[in-house]
Steps between C-alpha positions, in 0.01 A plus 500: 500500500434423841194665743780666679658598236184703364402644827905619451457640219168649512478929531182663554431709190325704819777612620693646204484851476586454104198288442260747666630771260471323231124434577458868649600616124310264327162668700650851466491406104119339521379792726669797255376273151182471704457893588631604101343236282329774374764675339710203388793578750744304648737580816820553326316704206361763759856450657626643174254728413533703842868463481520720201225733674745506740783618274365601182827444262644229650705212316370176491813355704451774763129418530643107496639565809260721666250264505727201570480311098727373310567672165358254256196502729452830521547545148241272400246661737580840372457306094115414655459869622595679211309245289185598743589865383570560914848598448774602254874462430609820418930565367728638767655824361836458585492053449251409200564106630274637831184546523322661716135447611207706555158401561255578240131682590396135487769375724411815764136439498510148543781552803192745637221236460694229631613670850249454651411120434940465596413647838223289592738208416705606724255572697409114484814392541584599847097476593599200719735662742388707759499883360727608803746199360528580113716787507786277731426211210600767239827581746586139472393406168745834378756371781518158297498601168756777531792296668424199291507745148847420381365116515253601216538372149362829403613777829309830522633814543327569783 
């Protein structure tokens, strides 16, 4: 390979829009394991945990794609829950091969306790940008993820 043929080749990691994502979720992960340690909580746990808040009842394929998983992910994050005693499977009455989930007291309380340490993450994450900038971020950021969501291996309902 020639010196011209490098410089040819070369792309500026700088200028890729899917490289700075990449890194902007690896520091939304730090900054949320940062602002939980205390309670042992990752991002796609809480993700779970307040999707059932959310809909107390709900399948685990429904909650799959609310919170944009795959099944066998979500399925093995909901095993760790209900192992923590923070949620339970409970039979659908009309489909016994359903289950529903609910969130246990345990599963409630901790989803209470950890708010606020989740909002300061947040918080963190957008502390860089201007305040009269984050909310047009957000636009984008939504803007992005929306029309690219059929691109997913794992779409989200919403």
């Amino acid at each position: 390979m020639t010196a011209s043929t490098a410089n040819e080749d070369s792309v500026d990691l700088d200028d890729l829009p899917g490289h700075h994502i990449r890194r902007l979720h690896q520091i939304a992960v730090a900054i949320f394991l940062q602002e939980t340690e205390p309670l042992g909580l990752t991002p796609v746990q809480y993700a779970a945990l307040q999707g059932v808040a959310n809909a107390p009842g709900v399948d685990q394929r429904t909650l799959a794609r609310t919170i944009g998983l795959d099944t066998s992910t979500t399925g093995g994050v909901v095993d760790r829950l209900e192992a923590r005693g923070l949620l339970q499977r409970n039979a659908h009455p009309d489909d016994r091969r359903v289950r529903r989930l609910t969130l246990t007291g345990a599963g409630q309380a901790l989803l209470r306790e950890a708010l606020p340490a989740m909002l300061r993450a947040q918080r963190r994450i957008l502390e860089p940008l201007p305040a009269a900038e984050r909310d047009e971020f957000m636009r984008m950021l939504r803007t992005v993820v929306v029309a690219n969501n059929a691109l997913s291996r794992a779409p989200s309902e919403t």
